[in-house]
C-alpha positions in Angstrom: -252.6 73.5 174.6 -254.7 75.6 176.9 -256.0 78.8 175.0 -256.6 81.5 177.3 -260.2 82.0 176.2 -261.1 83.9 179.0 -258.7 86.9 178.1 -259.6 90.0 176.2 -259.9 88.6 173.1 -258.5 87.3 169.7 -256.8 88.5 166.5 -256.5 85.5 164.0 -253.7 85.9 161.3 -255.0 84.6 158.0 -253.5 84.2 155.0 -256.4 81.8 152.7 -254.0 78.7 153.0 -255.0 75.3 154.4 -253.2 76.0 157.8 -254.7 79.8 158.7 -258.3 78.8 156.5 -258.4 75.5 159.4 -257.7 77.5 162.3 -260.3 80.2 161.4 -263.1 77.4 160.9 -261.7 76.1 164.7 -262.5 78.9 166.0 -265.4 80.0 164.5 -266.7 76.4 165.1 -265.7 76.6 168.9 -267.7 80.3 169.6 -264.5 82.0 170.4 -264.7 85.9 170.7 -261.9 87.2 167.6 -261.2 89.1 164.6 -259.3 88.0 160.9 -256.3 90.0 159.4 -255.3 89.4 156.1 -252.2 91.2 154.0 -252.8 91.5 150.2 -248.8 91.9 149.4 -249.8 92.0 145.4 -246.7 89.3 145.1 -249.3 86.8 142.6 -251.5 89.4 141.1 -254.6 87.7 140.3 -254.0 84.6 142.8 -253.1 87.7 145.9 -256.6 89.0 145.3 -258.1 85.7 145.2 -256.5 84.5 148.6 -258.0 87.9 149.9 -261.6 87.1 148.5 -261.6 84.1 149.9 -260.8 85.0 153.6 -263.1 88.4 153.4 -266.4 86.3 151.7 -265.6 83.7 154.8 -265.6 87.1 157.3 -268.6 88.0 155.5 -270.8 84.8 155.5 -270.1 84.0 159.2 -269.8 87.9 160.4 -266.9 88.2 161.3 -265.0 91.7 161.7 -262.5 91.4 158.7 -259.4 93.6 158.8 -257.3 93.7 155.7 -253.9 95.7 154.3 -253.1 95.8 150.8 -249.5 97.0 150.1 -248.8 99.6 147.7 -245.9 101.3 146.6 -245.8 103.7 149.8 -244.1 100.6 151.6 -241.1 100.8 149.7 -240.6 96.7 148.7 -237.2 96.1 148.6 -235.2 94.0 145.8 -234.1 90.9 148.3 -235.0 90.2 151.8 -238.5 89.6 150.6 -239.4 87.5 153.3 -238.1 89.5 156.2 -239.9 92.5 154.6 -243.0 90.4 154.7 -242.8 89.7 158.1 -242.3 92.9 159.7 -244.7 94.9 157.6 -247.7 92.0 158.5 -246.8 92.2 162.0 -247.1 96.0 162.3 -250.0 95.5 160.7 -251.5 93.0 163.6 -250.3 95.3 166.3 -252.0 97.9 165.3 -255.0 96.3 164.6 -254.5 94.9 168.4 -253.9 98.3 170.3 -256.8 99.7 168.5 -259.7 97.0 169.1 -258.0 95.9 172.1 -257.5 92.2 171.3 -255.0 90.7 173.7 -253.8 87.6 171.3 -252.5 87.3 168.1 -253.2 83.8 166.4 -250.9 82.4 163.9 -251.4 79.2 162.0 -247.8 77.7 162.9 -247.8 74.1 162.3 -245.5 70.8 163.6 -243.4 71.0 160.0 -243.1 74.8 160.4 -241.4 74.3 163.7 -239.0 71.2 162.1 -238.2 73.6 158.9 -237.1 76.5 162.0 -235.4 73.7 163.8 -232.7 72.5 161.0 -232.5 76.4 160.0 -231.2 77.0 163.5 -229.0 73.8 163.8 -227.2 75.0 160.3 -226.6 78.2 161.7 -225.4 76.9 165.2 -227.5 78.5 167.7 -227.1 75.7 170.6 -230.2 74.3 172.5 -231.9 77.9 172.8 -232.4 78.2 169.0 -233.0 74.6 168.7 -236.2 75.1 170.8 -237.8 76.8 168.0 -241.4 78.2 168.1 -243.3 78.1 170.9 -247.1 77.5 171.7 -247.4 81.1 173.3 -244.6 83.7 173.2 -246.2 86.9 174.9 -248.7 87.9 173.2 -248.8 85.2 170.4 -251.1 82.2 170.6 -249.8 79.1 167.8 -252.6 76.7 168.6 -251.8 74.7 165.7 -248.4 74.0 166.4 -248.1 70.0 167.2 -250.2 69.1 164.1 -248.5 68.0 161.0 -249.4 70.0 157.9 -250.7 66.2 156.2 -253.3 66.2 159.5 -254.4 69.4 158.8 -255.2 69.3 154.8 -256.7 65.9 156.1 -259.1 67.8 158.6 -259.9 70.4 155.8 -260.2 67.4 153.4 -262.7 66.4 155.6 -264.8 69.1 156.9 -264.5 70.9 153.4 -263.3 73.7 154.5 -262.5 75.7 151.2 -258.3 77.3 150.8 -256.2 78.1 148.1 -252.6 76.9 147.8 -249.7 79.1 147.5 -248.0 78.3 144.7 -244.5 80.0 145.4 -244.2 77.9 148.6 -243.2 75.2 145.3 -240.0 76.7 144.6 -236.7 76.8 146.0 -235.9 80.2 146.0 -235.1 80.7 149.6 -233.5 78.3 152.5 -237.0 77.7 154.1 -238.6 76.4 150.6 -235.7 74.2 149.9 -235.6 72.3 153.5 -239.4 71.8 153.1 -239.4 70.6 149.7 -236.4 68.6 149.8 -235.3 67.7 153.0 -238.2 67.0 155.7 -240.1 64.8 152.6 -236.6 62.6 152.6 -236.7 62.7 156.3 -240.2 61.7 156.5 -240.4 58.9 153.6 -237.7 57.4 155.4 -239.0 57.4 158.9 -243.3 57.9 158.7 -243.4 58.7 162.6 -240.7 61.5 162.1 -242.5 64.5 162.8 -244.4 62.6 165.9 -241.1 61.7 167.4 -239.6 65.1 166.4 -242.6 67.0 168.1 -241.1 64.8 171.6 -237.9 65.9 171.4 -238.9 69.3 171.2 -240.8 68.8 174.0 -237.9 67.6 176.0 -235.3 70.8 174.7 -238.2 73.2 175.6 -238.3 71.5 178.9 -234.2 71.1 179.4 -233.4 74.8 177.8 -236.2 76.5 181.1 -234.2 73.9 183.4 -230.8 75.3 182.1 -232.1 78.7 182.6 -233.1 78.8 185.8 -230.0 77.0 186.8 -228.0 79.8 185.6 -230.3 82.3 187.3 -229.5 80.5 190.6 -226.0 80.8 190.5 -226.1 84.4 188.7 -227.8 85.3 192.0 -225.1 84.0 194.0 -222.1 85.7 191.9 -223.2 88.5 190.9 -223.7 91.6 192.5 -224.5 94.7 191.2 -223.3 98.4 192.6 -222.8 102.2 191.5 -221.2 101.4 188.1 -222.4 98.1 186.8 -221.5 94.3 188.6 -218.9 92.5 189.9 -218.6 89.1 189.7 -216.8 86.5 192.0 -213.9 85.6 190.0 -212.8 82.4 191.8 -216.5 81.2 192.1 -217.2 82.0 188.6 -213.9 80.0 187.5 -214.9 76.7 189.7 -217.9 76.3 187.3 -217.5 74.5 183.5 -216.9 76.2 180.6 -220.7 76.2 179.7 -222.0 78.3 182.4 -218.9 80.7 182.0 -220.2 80.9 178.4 -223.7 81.4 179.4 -222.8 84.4 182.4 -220.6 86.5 180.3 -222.6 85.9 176.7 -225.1 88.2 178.6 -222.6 91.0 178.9 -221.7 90.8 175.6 -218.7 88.2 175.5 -219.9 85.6 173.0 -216.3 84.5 172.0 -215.4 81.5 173.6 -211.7 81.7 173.4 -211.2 85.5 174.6 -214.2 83.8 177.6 -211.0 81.9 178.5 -208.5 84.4 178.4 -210.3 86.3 181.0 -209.8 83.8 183.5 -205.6 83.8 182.4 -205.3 87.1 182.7 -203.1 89.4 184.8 -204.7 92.0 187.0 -205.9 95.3 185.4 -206.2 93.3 182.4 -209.3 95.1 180.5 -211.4 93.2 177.9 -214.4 94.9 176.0 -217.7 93.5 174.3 -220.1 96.0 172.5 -222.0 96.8 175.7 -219.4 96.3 178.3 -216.7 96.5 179.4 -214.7 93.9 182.0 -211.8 95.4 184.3 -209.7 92.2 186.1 -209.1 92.0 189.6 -207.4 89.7 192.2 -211.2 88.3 193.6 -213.7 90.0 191.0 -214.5 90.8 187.7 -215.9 94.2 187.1 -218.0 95.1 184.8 -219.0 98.6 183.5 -221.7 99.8 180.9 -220.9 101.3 178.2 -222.0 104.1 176.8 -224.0 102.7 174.1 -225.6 100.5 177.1 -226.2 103.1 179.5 -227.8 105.3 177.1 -230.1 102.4 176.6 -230.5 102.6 180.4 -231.7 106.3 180.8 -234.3 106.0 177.7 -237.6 107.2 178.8 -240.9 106.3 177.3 -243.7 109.6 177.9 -246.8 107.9 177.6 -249.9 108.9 175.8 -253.8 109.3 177.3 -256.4 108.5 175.8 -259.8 109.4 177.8 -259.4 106.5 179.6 -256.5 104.4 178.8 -252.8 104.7 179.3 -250.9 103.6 175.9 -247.6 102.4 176.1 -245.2 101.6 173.2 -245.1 97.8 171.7 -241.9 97.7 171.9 -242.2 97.6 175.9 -244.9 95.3 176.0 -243.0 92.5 174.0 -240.4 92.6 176.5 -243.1 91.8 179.4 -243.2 87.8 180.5 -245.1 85.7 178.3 -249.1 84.8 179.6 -250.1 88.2 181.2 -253.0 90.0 180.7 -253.0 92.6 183.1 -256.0 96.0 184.1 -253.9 98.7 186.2 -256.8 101.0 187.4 -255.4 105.2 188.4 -257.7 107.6 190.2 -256.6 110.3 187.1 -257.3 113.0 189.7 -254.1 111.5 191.9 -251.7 111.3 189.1 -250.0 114.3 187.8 -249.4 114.1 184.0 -247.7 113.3 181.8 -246.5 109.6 183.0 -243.8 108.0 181.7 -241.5 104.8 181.6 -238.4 104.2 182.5 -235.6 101.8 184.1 -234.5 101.8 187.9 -232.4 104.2 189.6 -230.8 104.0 192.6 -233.0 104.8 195.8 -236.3 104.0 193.6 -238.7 103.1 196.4 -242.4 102.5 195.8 -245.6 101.6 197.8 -246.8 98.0 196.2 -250.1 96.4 196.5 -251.1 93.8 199.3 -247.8 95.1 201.3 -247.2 97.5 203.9 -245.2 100.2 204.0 -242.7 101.3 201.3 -240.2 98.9 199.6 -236.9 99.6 197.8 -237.1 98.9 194.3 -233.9 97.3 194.1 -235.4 95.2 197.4 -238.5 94.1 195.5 -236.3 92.4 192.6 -234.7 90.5 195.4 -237.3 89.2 196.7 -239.4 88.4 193.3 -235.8 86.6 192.4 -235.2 88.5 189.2 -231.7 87.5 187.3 -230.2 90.3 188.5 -229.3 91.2 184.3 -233.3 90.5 183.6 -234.0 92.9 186.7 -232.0 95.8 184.3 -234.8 95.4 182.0 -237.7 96.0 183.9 -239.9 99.3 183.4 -241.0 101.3 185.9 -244.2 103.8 185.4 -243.5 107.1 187.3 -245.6 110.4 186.8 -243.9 113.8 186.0 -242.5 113.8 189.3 -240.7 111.2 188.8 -242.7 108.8 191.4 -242.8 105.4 190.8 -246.8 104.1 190.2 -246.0 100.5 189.3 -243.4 98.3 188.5 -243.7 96.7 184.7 -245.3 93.7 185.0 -245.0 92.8 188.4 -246.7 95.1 190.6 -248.7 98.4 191.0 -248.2 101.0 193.6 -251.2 101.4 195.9 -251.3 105.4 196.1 -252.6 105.6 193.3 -254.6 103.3 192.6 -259.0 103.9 191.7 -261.6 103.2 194.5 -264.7 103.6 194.7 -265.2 107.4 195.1 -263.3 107.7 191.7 -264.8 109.8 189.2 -262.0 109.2 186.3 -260.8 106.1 185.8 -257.5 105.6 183.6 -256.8 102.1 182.8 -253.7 100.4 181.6 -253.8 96.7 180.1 -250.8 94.5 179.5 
């Protein structure tokens, strides 16, 4: 994979097993620019602190800046969901460690049998080809370098260039879904096929490559149907019914309709018909189907993000950036003097116009999605950074506005960074 070394910098996720204790030897090997985070959860006593010694003596020996969270009884562990409890904690963790040293990348030691134990998770639970996909090399902000290397290559490689680890026990037992499709499924699979996980890490390949083909087919004709006006979207009935039952599926699933029988029903039913989903709701008519927010969607619609200043950076919320395409790593640069605080985010509203870099003139926001060829439902989640005057200094991730924007006779430079 190609790891975007030149970007602002690294934050490796490591946990002491064989999987996070190669990657951080790759990387220290290869002179790349990062940082370690480690979580002590206190789940092993003795063997927790010795998993943390490990990784901080490694930090230590080879400076490296070593960043580590130990939980206590402040983060409230609760009596099942373990995992999932885990997961979110470590990852709050890593994003603030990230907004505060301001390392672009998260690195996680995912490996070729962690993506086959999420594939035959997701076929169980029926997610079609999207879930079936699995892990990616880079999602946003998260780099899995690791990923098409078999966990029996990598204790190899650590075998070999003695690179020291400790083994997680629990990983032994069967006590949740995961543990038992490692442990007792993928070793079947693989002792009766040895070049299972290589031709496993090809069809991957292939679904990753089919699913973006899928997508962008469905964008296409979304573009054509749909249209969007003062109180949500219409969509060509009669076109929309010519098309198979798949790409019905796949329009209306992103308005909410994920039942494929009342999907069909639509298309049966008499005029003023009305059918709802938990976000909208779809009126039938003789040519169109209309469709109107709700009012748990719409409130979604009007949130607004104000934004905190630092001396010289604008902050904005995680949970905006993660919705941001994947492989960005963006500098907005404000004169501070032309902006007028505070600035905040927020979606479009009608008549948004703006002033965007390497254009003339002013452009319609709705205009500008056009032409970018935004799904006209992925346009409804775009952020636009406006001042307290509500004027529109950038479009979220796409493109800046010009008025604004620092020159050489600046004296106060704000920065943002995606």
């Amino acid at each position: 994979m190609n790891i975007p070394i030149s970007q602002n910098g690294f934050l490796l996720a490591i946990s002491g097993g064989a999987d996070s204790m190669v990657l951080l030897h790759l990387f220290h090997e290869a002179g790349i620019s990062f940082q370690v985070a480690h979580v002590n959860y206190g789940l092993r006593g003795e063997d927790s602190d010795a998993d943390e010694n490990l990784v901080r003596n490694y930090c230590l020996t080879n400076n490296i800046r070593f960043h580590q969270y130990t939980v206590s009884k402040k983060d409230q562990k609760p009596a099942g969901s373990i995992q999932l409890w885990a997961r979110d904690l470590r990852y709050r963790f890593f994003r603030q460690i990230q907004q505060k040293e301001n390392l672009r990348y998260l690195v996680t030691a995912h490996h070729l049998n962690d993506q086959l134990e999420t594939f035959l998770i997701n076929l169980s639970r029926g997610t079609g080809i999207r879930g079936l996909c699995g892990i990616t090399e880079i999602t946003d902000d998260i780099v899995r370098p690791l990923l098409h290397f078999s966990k029996e290559e990598i204790y190899s490689f650590a075998e070999d260039n003695k690179i020291p680890f400790r083994e997680d026990i629990s990983n032994a037992k069967n006590d949740y879904l995961r543990n038992r499709i490692r442990n007792e499924v993928i070793s079947k699979l693989t002792d009766a096929r040895p070049d299972f996980l290589e031709n496993f890490d090809k069809s991957i390949s292939y679904l990753y490559e089919t699913n973006n083909f899928v997508d962008e087919k469905i964008a296409e004709i979304e573009q054509v149907l749909i249209q969007e006006n003062s109180t949500g979207f219409k969509i060509d009935k009669a076109g929309l019914q010519k098309e198979s039952d798949f790409i019905k599926f796949e329009i209306l699933r992103k308005f909410g309709f994920s039942n494929k029988s009342e999907i069909s029903k639509v298309f049966l039913a008499e005029k003023g018909k009305v059918f709802r989903s938990g976000s909208f709701e779809l009126t039938v008519d003789r040519e169109i189907l209309a469709l109107r927010a709700l009012h748990g969607s719409t409130a979604a619609e009007n949130l607004e993000f104000i934004l905190e200043t630092d001396h010289d950076q604008i902050l904005i919320p995680d949970s905006v950036i993660e919705t941001f395409t994947k492989d960005r790593n963006t500098n907005w640069y404000f004169d501070r003097q032309k902006l007028t605080l505070p600035l905040k985010l927020r979606r479009k509203k009608s008549g948004d116009v703006f002033y965007p870099i390497g254009m003339i003139g002013k452009k319609k926001i709705s205009k500008f999605f056009k032409d970018e060829k935004l799904p006209i439902l992925a346009a409804q989640e775009i952020w636009l950074l406006c001042d307290s005057k509500d004027e529109v200094l950038g479009v979220l991730p796409l493109r800046q506005d010009r008025r604004h924007v620092a020159d050489a006779e600046t004296s106060h430079v704000l920065t943002l960074n995606f």
